[in-house]
C-alpha positions, 0 to 999 in steps of 0.5 A: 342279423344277416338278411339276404334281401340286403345289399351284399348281405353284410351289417356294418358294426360299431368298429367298421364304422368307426374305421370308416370315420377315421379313414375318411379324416386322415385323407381330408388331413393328407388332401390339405397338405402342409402349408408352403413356407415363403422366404422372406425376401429383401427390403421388407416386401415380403414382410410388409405386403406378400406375406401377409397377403398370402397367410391371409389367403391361406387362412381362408382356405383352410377355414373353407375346408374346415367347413367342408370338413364339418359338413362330412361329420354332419353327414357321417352323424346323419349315416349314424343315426339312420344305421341306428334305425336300421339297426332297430329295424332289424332287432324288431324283425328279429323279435317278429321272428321269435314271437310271431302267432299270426299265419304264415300270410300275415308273417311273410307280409311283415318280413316284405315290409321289413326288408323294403324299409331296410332296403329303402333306407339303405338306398337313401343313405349310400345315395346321400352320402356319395353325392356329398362325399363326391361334392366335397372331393372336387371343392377340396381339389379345387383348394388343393389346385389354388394353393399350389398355384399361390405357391408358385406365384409367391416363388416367381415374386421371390426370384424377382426379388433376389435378382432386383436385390443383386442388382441393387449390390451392385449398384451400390458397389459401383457408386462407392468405386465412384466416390472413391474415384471422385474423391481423386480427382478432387484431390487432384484438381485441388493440387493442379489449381495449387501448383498453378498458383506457385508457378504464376508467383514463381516467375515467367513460365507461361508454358508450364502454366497452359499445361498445368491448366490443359491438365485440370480442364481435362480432369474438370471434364472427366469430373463433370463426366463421372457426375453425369454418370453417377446421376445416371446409376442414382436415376436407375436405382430409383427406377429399379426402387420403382418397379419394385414397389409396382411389382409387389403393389400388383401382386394378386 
């Protein structure tokens, strides 16, 4: 029955209530949003720490929604039940009106009665149902901001990564162009000590000799230099390892 004592004058039935639910779960559902995949970065850090940590988080989160999300089926039920009261209610006045034998006093203080109990519990439902709606909205936001700021860190760690790993590869280029070198001038110390062997079996020739040993201490130092500076790409490397480890051991 349509009163004009009610807001708007309009009863909700079985379907629009039904499409109100169902719209208010399909935009929790697109509020959610999909989960951001994070690649998985080099040496394992991803894998072994940051993944982890952050499908853990985003666990917790959408356990927080699922929560919130419960509360409004518990609010939507609470909205049910009081619209079956109403209406019940609104049978029950619709019955006053077919079988009513009191005065036309008697009649109109029933339908006062009526109409200010509908009007109450109309009131009370709407009013209790958009402060939590409107609680629930800012939680989810607030969900919705922490997310995409977790995103945004575990891109900025993924960058860091890919540019340590490029350095690394190079690194380890130069050590292997190194070790090549290093081999050399091995090679060639060990054939400059033999051709000095030869010449001081080989008779009188003191100044091949001087040469040939000028010749090899300056390879010993250049030798003795590319040491140096292999220690030096080994100390940076374990440095680079260092960093790595501290960056993703302080990642929030």
């Amino acid at each position: 029955m349509t009163h004009p004592s009610r807001p708007g004058g309009i009863k909700p039935d079985a379907d629009d209530i039904q499409a109100y639910q169902r719209e208010r779960r399909t935009r929790m559902v697109d509020r959610i949003g999909d989960v951001p995949e994070v690649k998985g970065g080099g040496a394992g850090l991803s894998a072994d720490g940051g993944g982890w940590l952050q499908w853990l988080i985003i666990l917790l989160l959408l356990g927080g929604a699922y929560y919130l999300y419960q509360q409004l089926d518990l609010a939507r039920a609470q909205l049910t039940l009081d619209e079956q009261r109403i209406l019940r209610l609104e049978k029950q006045l619709n019955i006053t009106d077919e079988s009513v034998s009191e005065t036309s006093d008697q009649f109109e203080k029933q339908m006062q009665f009526l109409d200010t109990e509908i009007r109450k519990l109309w009131d009370n439902v709407w009013k209790r149902s958009k402060e939590q709606l409107a609680e629930h909205e800012t939680k989810i936001t607030k969900m919705e901001k922490s997310l995409e700021s977790i995103n945004k860190q575990f891109e900025t760690l993924n960058s860091k990564v890919a540019a340590v790993e490029k350095a690394n590869a190079a690194d380890k280029k130069e050590l292997a162009n190194l070790k090549v070198q290093l081999q050399k001038t091995r090679d060639m110390t060990e054939t400059n000590w033999s051709e000095i062997a030869e010449l001081k079996q080989g008779g009188n020739i003191a100044d091949k000799v001087a040469k040939l040993e000028s010749r090899v201490k300056a390879n010993e130092e250049w030798l003795e230099s590319v040491n140096a500076f292999r220690k030096q790409v080994n100390r940076d490397i374990t440095d680079l390892r260092t960093t790595i480890q501290s960056n993703h051991g302080g990642t929030p």
